[in-house]
VOKEVEX-791792 format. One line per 4 residues: their letters; for each residue x, y, z of C-alpha. Coordinates in steps of 0.05 Angstrom, whole numbers, plus 32768, in hexadecimal, padded with zeros to 4 digits. Layout:
BEGIN
A	X Y Z  ... $
This chain:
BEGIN
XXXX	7FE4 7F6D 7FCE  801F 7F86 7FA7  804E 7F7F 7FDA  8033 7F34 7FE3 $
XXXX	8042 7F1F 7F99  8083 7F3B 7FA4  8098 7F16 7FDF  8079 7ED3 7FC5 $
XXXX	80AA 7ED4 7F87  80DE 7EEE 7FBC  80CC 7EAB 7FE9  80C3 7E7F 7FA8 $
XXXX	8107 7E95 7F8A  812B 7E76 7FCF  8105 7E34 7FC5  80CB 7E4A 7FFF $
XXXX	807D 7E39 7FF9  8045 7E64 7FF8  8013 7E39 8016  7FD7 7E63 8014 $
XXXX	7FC4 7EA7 8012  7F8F 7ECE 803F  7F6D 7F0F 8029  7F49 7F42 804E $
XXXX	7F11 7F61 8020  7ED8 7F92 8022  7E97 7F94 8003  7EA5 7FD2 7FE1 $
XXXX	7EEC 7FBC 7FC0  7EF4 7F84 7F90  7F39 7F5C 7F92  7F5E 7F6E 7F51 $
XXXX	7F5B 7F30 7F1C  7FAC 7F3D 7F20  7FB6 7F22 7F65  7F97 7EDB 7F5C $
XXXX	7FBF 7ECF 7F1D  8001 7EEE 7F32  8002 7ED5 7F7D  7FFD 7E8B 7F66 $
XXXX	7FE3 7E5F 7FA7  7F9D 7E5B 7FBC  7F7D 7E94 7FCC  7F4D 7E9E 800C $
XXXX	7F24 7EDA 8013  7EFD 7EF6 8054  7EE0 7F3A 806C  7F0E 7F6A 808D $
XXXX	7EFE 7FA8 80AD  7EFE 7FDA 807E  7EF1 802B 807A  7EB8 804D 807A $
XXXX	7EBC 8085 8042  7EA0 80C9 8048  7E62 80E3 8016  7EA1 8105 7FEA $
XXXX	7EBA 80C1 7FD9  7EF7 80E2 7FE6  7F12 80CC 8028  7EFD 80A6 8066 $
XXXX	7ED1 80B6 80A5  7EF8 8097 80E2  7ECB 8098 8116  7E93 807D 80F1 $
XXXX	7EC6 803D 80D9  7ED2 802D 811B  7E88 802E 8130  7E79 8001 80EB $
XXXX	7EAA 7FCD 80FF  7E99 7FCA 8149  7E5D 7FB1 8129  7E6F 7F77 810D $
XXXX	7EA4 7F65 8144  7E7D 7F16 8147  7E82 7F16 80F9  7ED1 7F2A 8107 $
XXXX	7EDC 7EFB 8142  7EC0 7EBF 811C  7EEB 7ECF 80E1  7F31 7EC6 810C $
XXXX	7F18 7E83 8127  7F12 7E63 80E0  7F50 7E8C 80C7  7F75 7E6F 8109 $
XXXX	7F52 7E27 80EE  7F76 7E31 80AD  7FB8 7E45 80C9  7FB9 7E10 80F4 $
XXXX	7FA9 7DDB 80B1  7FDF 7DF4 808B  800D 7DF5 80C2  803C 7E25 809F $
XXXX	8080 7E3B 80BC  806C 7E83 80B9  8031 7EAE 80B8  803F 7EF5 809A $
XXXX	8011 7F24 80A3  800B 7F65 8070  7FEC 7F95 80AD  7FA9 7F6F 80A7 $
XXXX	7F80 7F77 80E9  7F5A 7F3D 80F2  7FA5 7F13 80E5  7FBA 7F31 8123 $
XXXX	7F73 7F1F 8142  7F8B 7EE4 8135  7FC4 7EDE 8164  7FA4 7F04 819E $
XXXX	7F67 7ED8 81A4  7F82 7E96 8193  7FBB 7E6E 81A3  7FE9 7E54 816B $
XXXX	8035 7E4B 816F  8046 7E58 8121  8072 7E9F 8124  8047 7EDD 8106 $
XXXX	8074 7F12 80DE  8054 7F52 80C8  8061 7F73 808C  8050 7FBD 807D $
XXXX	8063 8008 8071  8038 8017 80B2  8067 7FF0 80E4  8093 802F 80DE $
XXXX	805C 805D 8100  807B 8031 813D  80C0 8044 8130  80D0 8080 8168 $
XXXX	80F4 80A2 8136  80B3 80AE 80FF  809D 80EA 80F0  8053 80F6 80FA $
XXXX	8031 812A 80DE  8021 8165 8121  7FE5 8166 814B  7FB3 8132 8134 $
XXXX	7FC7 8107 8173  7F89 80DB 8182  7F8B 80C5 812D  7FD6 80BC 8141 $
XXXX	7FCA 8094 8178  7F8E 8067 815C  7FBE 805B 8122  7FFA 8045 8149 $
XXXX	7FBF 8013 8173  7F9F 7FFA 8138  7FEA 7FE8 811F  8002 7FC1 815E $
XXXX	7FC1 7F9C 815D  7FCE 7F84 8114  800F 7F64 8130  7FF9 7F44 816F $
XXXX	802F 7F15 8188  804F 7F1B 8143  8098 7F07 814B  80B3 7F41 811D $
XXXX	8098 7F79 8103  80B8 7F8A 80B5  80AB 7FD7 80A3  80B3 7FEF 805E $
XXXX	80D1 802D 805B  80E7 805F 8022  8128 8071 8049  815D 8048 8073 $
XXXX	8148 8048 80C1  8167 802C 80F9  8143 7FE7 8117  812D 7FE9 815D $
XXXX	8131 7F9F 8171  810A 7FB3 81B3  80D1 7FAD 8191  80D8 7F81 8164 $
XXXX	80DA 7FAD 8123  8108 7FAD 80F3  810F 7FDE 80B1  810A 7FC1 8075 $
XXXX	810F 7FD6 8028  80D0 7FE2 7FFE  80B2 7F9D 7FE1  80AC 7FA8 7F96 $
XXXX	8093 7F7D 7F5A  80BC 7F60 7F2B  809A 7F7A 7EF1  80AF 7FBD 7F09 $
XXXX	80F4 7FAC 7F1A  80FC 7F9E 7ED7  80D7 7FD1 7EB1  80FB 7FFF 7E81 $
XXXX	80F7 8046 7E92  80DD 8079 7E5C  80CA 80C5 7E60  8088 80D4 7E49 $
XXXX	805D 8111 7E49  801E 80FE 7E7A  8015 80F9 7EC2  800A 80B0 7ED8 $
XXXX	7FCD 80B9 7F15  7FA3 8083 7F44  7F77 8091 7F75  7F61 806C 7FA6 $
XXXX	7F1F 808C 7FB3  7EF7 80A3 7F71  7EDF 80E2 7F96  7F19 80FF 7F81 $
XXXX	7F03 80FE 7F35  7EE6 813D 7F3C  7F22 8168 7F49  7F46 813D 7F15 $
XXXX	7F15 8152 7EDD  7F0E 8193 7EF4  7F62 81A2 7EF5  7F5D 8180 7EA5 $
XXXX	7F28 81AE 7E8B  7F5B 81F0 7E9E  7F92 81C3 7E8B  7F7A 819A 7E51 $
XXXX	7FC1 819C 7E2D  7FE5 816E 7E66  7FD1 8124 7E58  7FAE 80FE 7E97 $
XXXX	7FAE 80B4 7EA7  7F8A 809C 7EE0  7F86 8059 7F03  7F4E 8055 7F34 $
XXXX	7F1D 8025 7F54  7ED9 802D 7F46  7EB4 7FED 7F36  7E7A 8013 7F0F $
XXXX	7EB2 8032 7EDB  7EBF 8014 7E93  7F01 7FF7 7E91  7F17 8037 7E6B $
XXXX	7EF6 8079 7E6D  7F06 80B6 7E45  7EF1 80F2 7E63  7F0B 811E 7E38 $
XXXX	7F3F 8122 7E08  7F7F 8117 7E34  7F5D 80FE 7E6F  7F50 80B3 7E6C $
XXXX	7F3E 808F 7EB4  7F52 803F 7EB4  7F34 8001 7EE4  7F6E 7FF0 7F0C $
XXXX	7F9A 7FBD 7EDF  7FE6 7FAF 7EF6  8009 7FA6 7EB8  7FEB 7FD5 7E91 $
XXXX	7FFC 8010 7ECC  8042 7FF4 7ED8  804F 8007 7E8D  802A 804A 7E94 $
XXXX	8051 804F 7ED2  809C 8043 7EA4  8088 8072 7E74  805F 80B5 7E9C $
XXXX	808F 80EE 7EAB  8067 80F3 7EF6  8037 80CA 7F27  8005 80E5 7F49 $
XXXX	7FE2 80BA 7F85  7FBD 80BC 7FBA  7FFA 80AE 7FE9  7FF8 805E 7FEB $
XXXX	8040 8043 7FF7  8049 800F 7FC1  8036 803A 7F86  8066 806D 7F9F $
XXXX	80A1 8036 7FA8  8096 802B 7F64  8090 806A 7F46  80DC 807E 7F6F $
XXXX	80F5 803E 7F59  80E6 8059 7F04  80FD 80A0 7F23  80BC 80B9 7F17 $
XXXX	80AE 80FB 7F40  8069 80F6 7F63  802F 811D 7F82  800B 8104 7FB9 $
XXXX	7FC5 811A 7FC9  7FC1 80F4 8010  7F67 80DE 8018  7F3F 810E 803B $
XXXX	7F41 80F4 8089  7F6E 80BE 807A  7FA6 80CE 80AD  7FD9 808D 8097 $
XXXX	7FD2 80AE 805A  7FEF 80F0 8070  801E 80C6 809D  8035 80A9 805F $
XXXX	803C 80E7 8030  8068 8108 805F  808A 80D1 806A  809F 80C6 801F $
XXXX	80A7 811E 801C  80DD 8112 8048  80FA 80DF 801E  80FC 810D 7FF0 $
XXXX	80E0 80FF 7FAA  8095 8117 7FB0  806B 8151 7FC2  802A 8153 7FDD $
XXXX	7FEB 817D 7FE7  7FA6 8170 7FFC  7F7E 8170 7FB4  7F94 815D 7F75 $
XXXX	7FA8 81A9 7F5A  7FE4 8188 7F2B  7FF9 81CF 7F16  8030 81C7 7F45 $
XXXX	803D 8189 7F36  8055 8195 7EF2  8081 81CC 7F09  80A3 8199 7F3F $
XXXX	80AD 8168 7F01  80D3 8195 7ED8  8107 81AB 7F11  8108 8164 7F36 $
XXXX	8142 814C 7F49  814E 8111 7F74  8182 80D6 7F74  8155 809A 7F68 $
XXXX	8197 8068 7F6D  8193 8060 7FB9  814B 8055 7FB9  815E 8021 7F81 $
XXXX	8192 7FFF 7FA3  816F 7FF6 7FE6  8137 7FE0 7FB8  8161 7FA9 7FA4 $
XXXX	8178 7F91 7FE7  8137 7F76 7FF7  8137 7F2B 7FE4  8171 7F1D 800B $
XXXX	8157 7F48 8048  810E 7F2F 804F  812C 7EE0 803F  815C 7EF2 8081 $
XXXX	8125 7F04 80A4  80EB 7EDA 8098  810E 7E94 8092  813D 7EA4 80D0 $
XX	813D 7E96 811B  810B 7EB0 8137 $
C-alpha cells in the first residue's frame, strides 16, 4: 500500500490520473485509515486470498492456505469477472498490479486489451541470478508459481530490489529502485536511543516482552497489527506497543538508532534510506520472508535470526557500518525510471 501512495504522487507529479484503486483484503486485516486519505481516488475493496496463520500467531501454515483458498475458488472467480467489469468501465491506459493474485486472475480468464504492469519486490525471485535460501525447493517452487500467476499476460514485470541487477528482457522483467514515500524522503534524520520494531504477526509479542524484562534498560517501540490492541499500550516501562499509524512511525523511524522487522521490504527501504541498521526476524513458515531477509543481508545493512533475541542486535548497532549514499541515490532515481517505464511503448 506504501509503495502505491508512492507511485500515485510519482504519476500525479508528471500530470497522470489515478483513476481508481483496487484492494485485496482479508477478514482478519483491516486497511489502515492512512491509505484512503493519502492515496486520493476512489477506493474499491474485495477479498483476496490470504494466509492462514498458525496457533503461535507467529507465522503461517502453507499447506493449510492453499486448502482454505481452494475453497472459495467460485467466491475468487466471481470476484475477477466484476474486477474485469470495472477495468473495462474505466478504460484506463494501464493496469498495474502490486503482486495481487486475483489481478492476474484477471488476465488469464478474461480477455481485455489494456497492458497489465506488475509491481513488486517478489518479481526478483524470477530473476536467474536471486539468491534463494538452500533446500526448501517445493516452498521455492510454489513461490516462483504463485508469482507468475500474479502477472498473467502482464506486459512487464517491475521488481524492487535493494541492489542494482541486470534486466532480463526475455522475460519481461526489469529491475527497478525501491518505491518510497515522500514523507520519508524528506524526513530529517536524528540518533535516538530506542529500537524502532513492527511486527507483522502479534505472536511475536511474547519474545519481545520476554527479551525487555532481562533488558528493561534499552527502550522498545513497537508497531504491530492487532485490531483488539489500544492504540497505545505500555507494557512496561520502556516497552510501549503502537496500532499501526504512518506518520507517527515514519518519525519514530527518523529518530530510533535501529529497526527491527519482521522482514517486509518497504519498512526496510525505509529504514536504509534514514541509515538505520536493522534486524529482521523473517515469520515462522513464511518462506518470501526468508527469501527476502537474505536478500536484503546480502545487501548488506541488516542481520537476521529467527526470534526476536535483540542482544545481538545492539552489538551490530554499535559497530555498523554501511554506506547508505548508494542506496540513497538509486532511491532517488525512481521517478524518472518507473515514468520511463510505465507511460512508454509497450
Amino acid at each position: 500500500m506504501t509503495q502505491a501512495i508512492a507511485l500515485a504522487r510519482i504519476l500525479r507529479d508528471s500530470g497522470h490520473q489515478i483513476s481508481r484503486v483496487l484492494v485485496g483484503k482479508s477478514l482478519s486485516r483491516d486497511i489502515p485509515a492512512f491509505f484512503y486519505e493519502k492515496i486520493c481516488a476512489p477506493v474499491e475493496t474485495f477479498e483476496s486470498p490470504h494466509f492462514v496463520r498458525d496457533k503461535t500467531k507467529k507465522g503461517i501454515r502453507i499447506f493449510a492456505t492453499i486448502f482454505c483458498n481452494l475453497l472459495k475458488t467460485p467466491k475468487f472467480f466471481a470476484t475477477t469477472r466484476r474486477l474485469k467489469e470495472i477495468i473495462e468501465l474505466e478504460k484506463p491506459e494501464r493496469v498495474i498490479n502490486f503482486y495481487d493474485f486475483l489481478a492476474g486472475m484477471v488476465y488469464r480468464f478474461h480477455n481485455t486489451e489494456i497492458p497489465l504492469i506488475c509491481i513488486g519486490h517478489q518479481y526478483l525471485f524470477l530473476h536467474p541470478e536471486f539468491l534463494f535460501p538452500k533446500g526448501r525447493i517445493i516452498d521455492r517452487n510454489l513461490l516462483k508459481i504463485n508469482t507468475r500467476l500474479t502477472a498473467s499476460k502482464a506486459k512487464l514485470m517491475l521488481a524492487l530490489s535493494y541492489t542494482d541487477m541486470p534486466d532480463v528482457p526475455n522475460k519481461r522483467l526489469i529491475v527497478v529502485p525501491p518505491l518510497l514515500r515522500q514523507e520519508v524522503l524528506s524526513l530529517e534524520k536524528k540518533e535516538g536511543d530506542y529500537i524502532l520494531g513492527y511486527i507483522l504477526n502479534d505472536g511475536y509479542a511474547g519474545e519481545i516482552i520476554k527479551w525487555h524484562k532481562s533488558n528493561p534498560w534499552q527502550k522498545l517501540h513497537f508497531y504491530w497489527d492487532n485490531k483488539e490492541a489500544e492504540k497505545v499500550q505500555n507494557i512496561s516501562p520502556g516497552l510501549t506497543f503502537h496500532k499501526i499509524s504512518d506518520y507517527k512511525f515514519i518519525r519514530h523511524m527518523a529518530s530510533c538508532k535501529g529497526f527491527a522487522t519482521t522482514s517486509g521490504f518497504e519498512s526496510i527501504c525505509e529504514a536504509m534510506y534514514l541509515g538505520k541498521p536493522v534486524f529482521m526476524v523473517p515469520s515462522y513458515g513464511h518462506f518470501e520472508q526468508e527469501c527476502n531477509a537474505l536478500d536484503a543481508c546480502h545487501a548488506g545493512a541488516v542481520i537476521f535470526s529467527n526470534s526476536f533475541d535483540l542482544s545481538g542486535f545492539e552489538e551490530f548497532i554499535r559497530n555498523h557500518s554501511f554506506d547508505y549514499s548508494i542506496f540513497r541515490d538509486r532511491v532517488s532515481s525512481a521517478p524518472d525510471i518507473f515514468i520511463r517505464h510505465l507511460t512508454g511503448k509497450i
